[in-house]
C-alpha positions as CSV (number, residue, x, y, z in Angstrom):
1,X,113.7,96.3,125.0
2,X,109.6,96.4,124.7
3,X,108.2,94.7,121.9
4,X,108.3,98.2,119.4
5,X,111.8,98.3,119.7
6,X,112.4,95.4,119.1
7,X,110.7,95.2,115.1
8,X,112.4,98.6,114.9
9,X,115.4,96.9,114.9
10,X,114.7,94.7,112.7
11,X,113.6,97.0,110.0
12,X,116.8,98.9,110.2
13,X,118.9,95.3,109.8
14,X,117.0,95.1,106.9
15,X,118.8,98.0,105.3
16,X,121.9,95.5,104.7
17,X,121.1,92.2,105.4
18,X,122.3,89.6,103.0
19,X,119.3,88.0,101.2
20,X,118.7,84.6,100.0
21,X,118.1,85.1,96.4
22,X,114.2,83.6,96.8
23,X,113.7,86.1,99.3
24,X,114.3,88.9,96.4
25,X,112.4,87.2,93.5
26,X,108.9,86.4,95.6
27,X,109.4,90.3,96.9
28,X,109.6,91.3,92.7
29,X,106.9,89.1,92.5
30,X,104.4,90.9,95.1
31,X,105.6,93.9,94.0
32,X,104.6,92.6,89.8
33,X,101.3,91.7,91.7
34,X,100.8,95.1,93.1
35,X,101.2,96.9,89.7
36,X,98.3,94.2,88.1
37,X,96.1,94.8,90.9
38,X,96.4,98.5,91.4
39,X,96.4,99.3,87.4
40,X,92.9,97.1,86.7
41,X,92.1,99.1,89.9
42,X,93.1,102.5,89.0
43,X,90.1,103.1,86.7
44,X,87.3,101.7,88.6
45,X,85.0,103.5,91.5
46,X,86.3,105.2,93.6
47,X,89.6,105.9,92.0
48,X,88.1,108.5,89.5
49,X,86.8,110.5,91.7
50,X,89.4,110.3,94.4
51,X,92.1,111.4,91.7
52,X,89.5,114.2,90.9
53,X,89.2,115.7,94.2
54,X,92.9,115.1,95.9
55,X,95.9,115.9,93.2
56,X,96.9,118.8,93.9
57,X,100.0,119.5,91.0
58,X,102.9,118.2,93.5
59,X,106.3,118.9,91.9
60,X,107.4,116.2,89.6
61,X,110.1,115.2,92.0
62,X,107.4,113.8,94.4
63,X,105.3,110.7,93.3
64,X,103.6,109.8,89.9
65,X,99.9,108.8,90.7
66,X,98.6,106.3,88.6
67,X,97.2,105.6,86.2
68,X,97.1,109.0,84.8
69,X,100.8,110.2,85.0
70,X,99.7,113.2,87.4
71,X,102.3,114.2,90.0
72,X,101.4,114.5,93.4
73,X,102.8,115.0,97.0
74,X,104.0,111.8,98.5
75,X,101.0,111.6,101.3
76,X,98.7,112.0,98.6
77,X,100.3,109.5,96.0
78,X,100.6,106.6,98.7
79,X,97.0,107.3,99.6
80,X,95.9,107.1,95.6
81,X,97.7,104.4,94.4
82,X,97.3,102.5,98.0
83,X,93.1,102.6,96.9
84,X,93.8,101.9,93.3
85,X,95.3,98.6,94.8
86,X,92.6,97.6,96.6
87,X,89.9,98.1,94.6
88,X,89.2,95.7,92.0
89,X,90.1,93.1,94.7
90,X,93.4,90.9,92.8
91,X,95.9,92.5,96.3
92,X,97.8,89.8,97.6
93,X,97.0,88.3,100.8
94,X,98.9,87.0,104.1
95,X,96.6,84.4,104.8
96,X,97.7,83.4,108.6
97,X,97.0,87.2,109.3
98,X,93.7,87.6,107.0
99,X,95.5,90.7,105.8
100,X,96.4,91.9,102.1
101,X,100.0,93.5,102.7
102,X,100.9,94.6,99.3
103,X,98.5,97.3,98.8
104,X,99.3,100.0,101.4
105,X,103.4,98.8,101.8
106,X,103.8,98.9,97.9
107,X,102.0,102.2,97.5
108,X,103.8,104.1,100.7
109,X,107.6,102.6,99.5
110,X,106.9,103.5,95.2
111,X,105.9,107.5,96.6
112,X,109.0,107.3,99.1
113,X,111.1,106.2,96.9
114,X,110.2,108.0,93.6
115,X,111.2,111.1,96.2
116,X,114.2,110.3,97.4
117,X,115.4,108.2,93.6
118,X,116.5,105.0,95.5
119,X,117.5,102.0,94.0
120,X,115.1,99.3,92.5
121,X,117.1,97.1,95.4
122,X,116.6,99.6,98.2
123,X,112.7,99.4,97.0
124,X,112.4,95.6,96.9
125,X,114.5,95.7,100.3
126,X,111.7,98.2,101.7
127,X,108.9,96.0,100.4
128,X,110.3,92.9,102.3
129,X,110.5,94.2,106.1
130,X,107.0,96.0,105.3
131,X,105.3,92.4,104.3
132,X,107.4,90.8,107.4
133,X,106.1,93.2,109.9
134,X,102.5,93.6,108.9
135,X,102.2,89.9,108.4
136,X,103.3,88.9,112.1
137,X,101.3,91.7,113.8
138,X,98.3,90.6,111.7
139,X,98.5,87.1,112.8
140,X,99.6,88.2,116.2
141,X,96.0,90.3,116.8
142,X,94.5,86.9,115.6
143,X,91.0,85.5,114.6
144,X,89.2,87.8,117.2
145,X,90.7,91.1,115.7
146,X,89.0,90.0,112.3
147,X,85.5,90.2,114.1
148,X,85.0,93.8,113.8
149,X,88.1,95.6,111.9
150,X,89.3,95.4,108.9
151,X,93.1,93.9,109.1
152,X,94.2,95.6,105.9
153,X,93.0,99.0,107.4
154,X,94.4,98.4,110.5
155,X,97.5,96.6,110.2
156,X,98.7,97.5,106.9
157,X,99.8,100.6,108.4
158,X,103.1,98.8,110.2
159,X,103.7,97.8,106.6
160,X,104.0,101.1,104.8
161,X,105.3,102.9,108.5
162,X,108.2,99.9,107.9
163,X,108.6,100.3,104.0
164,X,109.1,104.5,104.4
165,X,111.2,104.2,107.3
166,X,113.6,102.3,105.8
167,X,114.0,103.9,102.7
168,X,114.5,107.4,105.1
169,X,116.9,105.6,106.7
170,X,115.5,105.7,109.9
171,X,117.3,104.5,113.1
172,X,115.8,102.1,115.6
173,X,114.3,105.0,118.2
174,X,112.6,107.0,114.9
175,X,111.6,104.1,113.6
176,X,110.0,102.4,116.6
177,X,108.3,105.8,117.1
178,X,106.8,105.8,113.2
179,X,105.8,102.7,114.2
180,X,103.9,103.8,117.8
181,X,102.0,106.6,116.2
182,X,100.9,104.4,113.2
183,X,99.3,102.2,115.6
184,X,97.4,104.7,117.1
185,X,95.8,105.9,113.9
186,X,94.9,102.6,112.5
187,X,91.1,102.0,111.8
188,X,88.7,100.4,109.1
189,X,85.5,98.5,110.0
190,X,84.5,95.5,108.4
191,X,80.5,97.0,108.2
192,X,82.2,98.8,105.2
193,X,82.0,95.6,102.9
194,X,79.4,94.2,104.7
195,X,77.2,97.2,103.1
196,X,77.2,98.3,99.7
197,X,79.3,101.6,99.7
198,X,82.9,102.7,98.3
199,X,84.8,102.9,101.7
200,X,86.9,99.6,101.5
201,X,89.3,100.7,99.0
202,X,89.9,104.1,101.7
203,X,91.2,101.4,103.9
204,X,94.1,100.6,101.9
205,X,94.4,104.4,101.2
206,X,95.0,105.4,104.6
207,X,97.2,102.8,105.6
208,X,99.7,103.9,103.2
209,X,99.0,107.6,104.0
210,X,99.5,106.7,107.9
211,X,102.5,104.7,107.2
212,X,103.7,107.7,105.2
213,X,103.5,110.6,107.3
214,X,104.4,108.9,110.7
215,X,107.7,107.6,109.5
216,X,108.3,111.4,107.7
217,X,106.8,112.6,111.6
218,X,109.5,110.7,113.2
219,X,112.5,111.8,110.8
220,X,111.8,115.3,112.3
221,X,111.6,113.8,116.0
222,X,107.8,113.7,116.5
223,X,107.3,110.7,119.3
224,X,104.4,107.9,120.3
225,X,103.9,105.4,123.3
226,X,106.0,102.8,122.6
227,X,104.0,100.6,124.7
228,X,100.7,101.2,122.2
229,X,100.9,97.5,121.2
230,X,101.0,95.8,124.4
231,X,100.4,98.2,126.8
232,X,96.7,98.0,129.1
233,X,95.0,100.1,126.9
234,X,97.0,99.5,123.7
235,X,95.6,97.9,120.4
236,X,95.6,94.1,121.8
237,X,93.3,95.3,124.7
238,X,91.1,97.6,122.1
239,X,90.9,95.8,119.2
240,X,91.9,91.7,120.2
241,X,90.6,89.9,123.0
242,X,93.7,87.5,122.6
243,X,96.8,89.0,120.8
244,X,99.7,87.0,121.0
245,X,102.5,89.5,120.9
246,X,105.1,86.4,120.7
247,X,103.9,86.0,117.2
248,X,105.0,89.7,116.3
249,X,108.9,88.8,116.6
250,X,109.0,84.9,116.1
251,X,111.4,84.5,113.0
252,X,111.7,87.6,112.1
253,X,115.3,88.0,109.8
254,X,115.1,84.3,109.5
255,X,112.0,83.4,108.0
256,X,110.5,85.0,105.2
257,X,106.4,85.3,105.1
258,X,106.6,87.4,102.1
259,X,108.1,83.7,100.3
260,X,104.5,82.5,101.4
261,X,102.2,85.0,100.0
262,X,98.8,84.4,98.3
263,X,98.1,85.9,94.9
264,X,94.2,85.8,94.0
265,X,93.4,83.6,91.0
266,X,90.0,85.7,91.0
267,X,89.1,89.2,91.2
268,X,87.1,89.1,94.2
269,X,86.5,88.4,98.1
270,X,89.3,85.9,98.9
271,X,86.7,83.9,100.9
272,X,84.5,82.8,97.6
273,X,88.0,81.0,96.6
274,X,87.8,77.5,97.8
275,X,84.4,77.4,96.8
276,X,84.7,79.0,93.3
277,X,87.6,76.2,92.7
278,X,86.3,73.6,94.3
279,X,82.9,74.2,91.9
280,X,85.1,74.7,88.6
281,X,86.9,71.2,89.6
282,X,83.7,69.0,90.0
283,X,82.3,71.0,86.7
284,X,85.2,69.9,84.7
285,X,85.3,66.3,86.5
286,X,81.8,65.4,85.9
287,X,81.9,67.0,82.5
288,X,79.2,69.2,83.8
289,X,77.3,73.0,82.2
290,X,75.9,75.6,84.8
291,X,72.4,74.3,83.2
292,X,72.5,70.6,84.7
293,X,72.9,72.1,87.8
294,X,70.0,72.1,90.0
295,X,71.5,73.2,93.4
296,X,75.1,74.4,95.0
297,X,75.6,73.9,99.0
298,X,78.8,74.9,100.4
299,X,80.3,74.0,103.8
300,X,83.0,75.9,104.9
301,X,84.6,78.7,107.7
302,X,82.8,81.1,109.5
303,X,84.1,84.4,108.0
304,X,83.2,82.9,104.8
305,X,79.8,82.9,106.0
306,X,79.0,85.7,107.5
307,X,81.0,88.1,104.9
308,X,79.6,86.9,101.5
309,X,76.1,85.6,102.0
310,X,74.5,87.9,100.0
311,X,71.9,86.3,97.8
312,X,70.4,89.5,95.8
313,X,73.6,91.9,95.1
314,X,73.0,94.7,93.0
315,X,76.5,96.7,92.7
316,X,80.2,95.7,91.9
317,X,80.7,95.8,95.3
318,X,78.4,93.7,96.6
319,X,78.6,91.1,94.0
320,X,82.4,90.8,95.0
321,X,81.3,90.1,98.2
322,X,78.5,87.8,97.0
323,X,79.6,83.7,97.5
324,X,75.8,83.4,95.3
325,X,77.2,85.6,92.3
326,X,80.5,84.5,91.9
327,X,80.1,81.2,92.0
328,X,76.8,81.9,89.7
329,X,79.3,83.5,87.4
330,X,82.2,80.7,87.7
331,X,79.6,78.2,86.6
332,X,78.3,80.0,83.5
333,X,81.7,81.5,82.4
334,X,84.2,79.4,84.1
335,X,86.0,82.5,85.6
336,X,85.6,85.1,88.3
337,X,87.9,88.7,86.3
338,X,87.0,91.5,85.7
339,X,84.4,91.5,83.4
340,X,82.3,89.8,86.2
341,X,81.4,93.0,87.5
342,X,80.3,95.0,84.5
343,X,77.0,96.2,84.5
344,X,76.0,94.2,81.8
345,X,77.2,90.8,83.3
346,X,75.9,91.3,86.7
347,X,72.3,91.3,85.1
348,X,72.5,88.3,83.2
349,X,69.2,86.6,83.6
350,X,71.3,83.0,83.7
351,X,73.4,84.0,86.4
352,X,70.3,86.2,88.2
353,X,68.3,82.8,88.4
354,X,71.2,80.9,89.7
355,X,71.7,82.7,92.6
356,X,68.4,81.3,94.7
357,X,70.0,77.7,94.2
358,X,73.1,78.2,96.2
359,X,73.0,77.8,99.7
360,X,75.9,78.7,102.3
361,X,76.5,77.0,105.7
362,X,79.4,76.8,108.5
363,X,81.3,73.0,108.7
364,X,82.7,73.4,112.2
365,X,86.3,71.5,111.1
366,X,86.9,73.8,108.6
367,X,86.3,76.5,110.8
368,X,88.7,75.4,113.1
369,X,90.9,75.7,110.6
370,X,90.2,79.1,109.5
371,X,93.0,81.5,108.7
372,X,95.6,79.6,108.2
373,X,93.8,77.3,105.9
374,X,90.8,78.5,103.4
375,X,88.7,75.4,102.3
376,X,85.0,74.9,101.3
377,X,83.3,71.8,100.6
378,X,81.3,72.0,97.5
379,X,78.2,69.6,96.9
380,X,76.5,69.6,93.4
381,X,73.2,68.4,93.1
382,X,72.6,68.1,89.2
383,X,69.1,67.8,87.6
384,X,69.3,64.5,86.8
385,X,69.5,63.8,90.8
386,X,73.5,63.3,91.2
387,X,75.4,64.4,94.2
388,X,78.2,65.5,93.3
389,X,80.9,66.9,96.2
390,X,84.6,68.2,96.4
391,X,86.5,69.1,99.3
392,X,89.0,71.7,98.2
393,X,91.2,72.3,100.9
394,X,93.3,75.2,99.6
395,X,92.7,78.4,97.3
396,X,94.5,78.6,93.9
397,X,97.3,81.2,94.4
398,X,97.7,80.1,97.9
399,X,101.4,79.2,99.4
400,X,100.7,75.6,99.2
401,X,98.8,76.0,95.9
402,X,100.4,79.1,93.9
403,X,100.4,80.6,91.0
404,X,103.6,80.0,89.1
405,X,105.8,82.9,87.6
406,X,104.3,82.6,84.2
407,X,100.8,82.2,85.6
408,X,101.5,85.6,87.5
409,X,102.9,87.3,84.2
410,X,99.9,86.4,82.5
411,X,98.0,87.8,85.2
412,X,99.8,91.1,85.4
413,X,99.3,91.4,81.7
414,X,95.9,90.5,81.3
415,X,94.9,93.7,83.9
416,X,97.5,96.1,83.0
417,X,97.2,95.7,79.2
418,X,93.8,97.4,78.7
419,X,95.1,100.1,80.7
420,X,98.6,101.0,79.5
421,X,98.8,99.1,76.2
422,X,101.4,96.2,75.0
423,X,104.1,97.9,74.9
424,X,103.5,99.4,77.6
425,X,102.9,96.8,79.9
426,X,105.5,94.5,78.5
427,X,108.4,97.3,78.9
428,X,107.1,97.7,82.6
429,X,106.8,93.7,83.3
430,X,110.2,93.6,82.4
431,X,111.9,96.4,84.2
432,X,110.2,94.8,87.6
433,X,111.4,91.6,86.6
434,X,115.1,93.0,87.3
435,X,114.2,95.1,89.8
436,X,116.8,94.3,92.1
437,X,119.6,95.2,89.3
438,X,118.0,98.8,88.1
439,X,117.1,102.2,89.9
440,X,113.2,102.6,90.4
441,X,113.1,105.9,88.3
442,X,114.4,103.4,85.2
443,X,111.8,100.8,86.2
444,X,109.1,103.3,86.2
445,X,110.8,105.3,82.9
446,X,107.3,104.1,81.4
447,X,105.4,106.3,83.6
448,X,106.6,109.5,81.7
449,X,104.0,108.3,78.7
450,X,101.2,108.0,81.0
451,X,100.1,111.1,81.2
452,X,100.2,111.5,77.0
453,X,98.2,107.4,77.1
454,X,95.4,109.4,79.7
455,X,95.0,112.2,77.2
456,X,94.5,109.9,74.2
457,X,92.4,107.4,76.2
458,X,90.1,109.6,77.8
459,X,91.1,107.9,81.3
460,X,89.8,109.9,84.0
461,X,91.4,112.4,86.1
């Protein structure tokens, strides 16, 4: 049996397998984290415009695109809600695979399932094999896949190809073949957050759209190369120098990466994290204000480095990407959310001076380290001529540091609230809460009302 096969069977054990009861609540709570992410999302650049110039009126059996209600086929809802997702940068992350899984599986299994009216179970169930494949192909492809691609583009694709075959009900040779051709349509380079542009959130998109339509491809009988993973001129060749394909089966139905998930603590690039924390602690230790701060050096991993040195950002995206403005921002308003990136924050003369001060360089140990751990060392120099310095060897919201349940309520709340209201949001925090004992159509019963909360809000179409 070749290595495709293989996961293929796995994802079809995963139609009945008997679950721990953790393994259930962390995939409600990914799935929670998905809704928060992709609804504080839904109304920022590109979504607008994306909405504006890809519903086309799909029979309200399909999928519901959010956040406006609309109704939409189930390529083109995956695709919408998968950007939505990605966008305002709170998607969960797989940090031994440098890959946010949520955003592309969640979206391709909600549009599938809203389609076929599966159980809130059956969803959850979908979710959990997506997460467990994507995670161990992305940490298979390793560090030297991360050089150029974009692992959310790329890999998140086995994620939602897993999620939709499964809730098709897919045998082992249609799913292995869902998953072949998604492999050979997975793409996304990293130059499109290294630049200021809108492509990123595209990434996610097409992952789920990919993961979509091969699965529905291979429920008709359409084939791939089942070798395309491991084969001489297969992704590892292309797109790793190194992939280990060992890493792509190892524990799979025994051990659970989606119990291990990261859920950002700040709404933006997940390599500022260390360093935004690690500044926060020695600010709140010393008893310190952004103005006794005279300088900010940060040691820490290449990637971190070479991604988010960006000392004069202009646009939301490139301040997310900036390590100078978000930790500029952290310092003056203790906090990297949403309102970080609104026009009127990111010209803040305060944080705008701050920026020059802060200086970014590689520690070779923490490199070494780098995915599977994210630190920084932070060094404040004050103006009274203190050094000040905190290693911070993990992220808030990672595995070994994570948000708790409430803290991720609060969260979902916080970015779904301006969005769909109170009640609303409470009512939908609720139903996902029990997931795993209600269909998906009575978990999403709120969604009806979205369309009548657009009108009234003005949301854009």
């Amino acid at each position: 049996m070749i290595l495709i096969e293989k996961i293929a069977d796995y994802i079809v054990q995963e139609q009945t397998r008997q679950f721990a009861p953790s393994t259930f609540h962390h995939a409600k709570r990914a799935v929670i984290d998905w809704f928060a992410a992709m609804y504080s999302g839904s109304v920022q650049d590109p979504n607008p415009m994306l909405r504006a110039a890809l519903i086309d009126g799909g029979d309200p059996r399909h999928a519901i695109v959010f956040p406006t209600g609309d109704h939409s086929t189930i390529k083109t809802a995956a695709f919408l809600n998968g950007a939505s997702a990605h966008t305002s940068e709170f998607d969960d992350i797989f940090r031994d695979g440098g890959l946010h899984p949520g955003c592309a599986t969640i979206a391709a299994a909600l549009a599938v399932g809203q389609k076929h009216d599966v159980s809130g179970e059956a969803l959850l169930r979908s979710v959990i094999a997506g997460y467990e494949v994507s995670s161990r192909i992305s940490a298979a492809m390793g560090r030297d896949h991360y050089r150029y691609w974009h692992t959310t583009a790329t890999i998140a694709t086995f994620g939602a190809a897993a999620a939709a075959c499964l809730l098709l009900g897919l045998n082992r040779n249609q799913t292995a073949h869902a998953l072949a051709t998604s492999a050979t349509l997975a793409a996304g380079l990293q130059q499109a957050f290294r630049s200021d542009g809108m492509s990123k959130p595209l990434h996610a998109a097409h992952a789920a759209e990919t993961g979509v339509m091969a699965a529905m491809a291979a429920s008709k009988g359409v084939t791939g190369a089942l070798d395309v993973l491991e084969g001489p001129a297969g992704m590892g060749a292309a797109m790793s120098g190194n992939a280990d394909w060992n890493k792509a089966t190892s524990g799979l139905g025994e051990i659970y990466n989606i119990e291990a998930i990261t859920f950002k603590n700040h709404g933006c690039c997940g390599h500022t994290f260390a360093a935004i924390d690690g500044l926060l602690f020695i600010m709140q230790d010393a008893q310190i204000t952004a103005g006794d701060i005279a300088k900010i050096a940060i040691a820490t991993y290449g990637p971190a480095v070479s991604i988010t040195d960006r000392v004069d950002p202009k646009t939301p995206q490139e301040c997310k990407f900036s390590m100078q403005y978000v930790l500029a921002h952290a310092a003056h308003y203790g906090s990297v959310r949403i309102e970080a990136f609104e026009a009127e924050r990111m010209r803040d003369p305060a944080i705008r001076a701050m920026l020059g001060l802060i200086g970014l360089g590689i520690d070779s140990t923490i490199d070494a380290e780098f995915p599977s751990r994210r630190a920084a060392r932070v060094t404040v120099t004050t103006k009274d001529g203190r050094q000040l310095t905190h290693y911070q060897p993990t992220r808030k919201g990672d595995p070994d540091l994570p948000l708790s349940d409430d803290e991720l309520g609060a969260k979902f709340i916080e970015l779904t609230n301006p969005i769909l209201g109170s009640v609303l949001t409470n009512s939908l925090l609720q139903n996902l809460w029990k997931l795993d004992d209600i269909s998906l159509a009575n978990a999403l019963g709120f969604a009806v009302a979205t369309g009548n909360l657009a009108a009234s809000q003005d949301l854009p179409n």
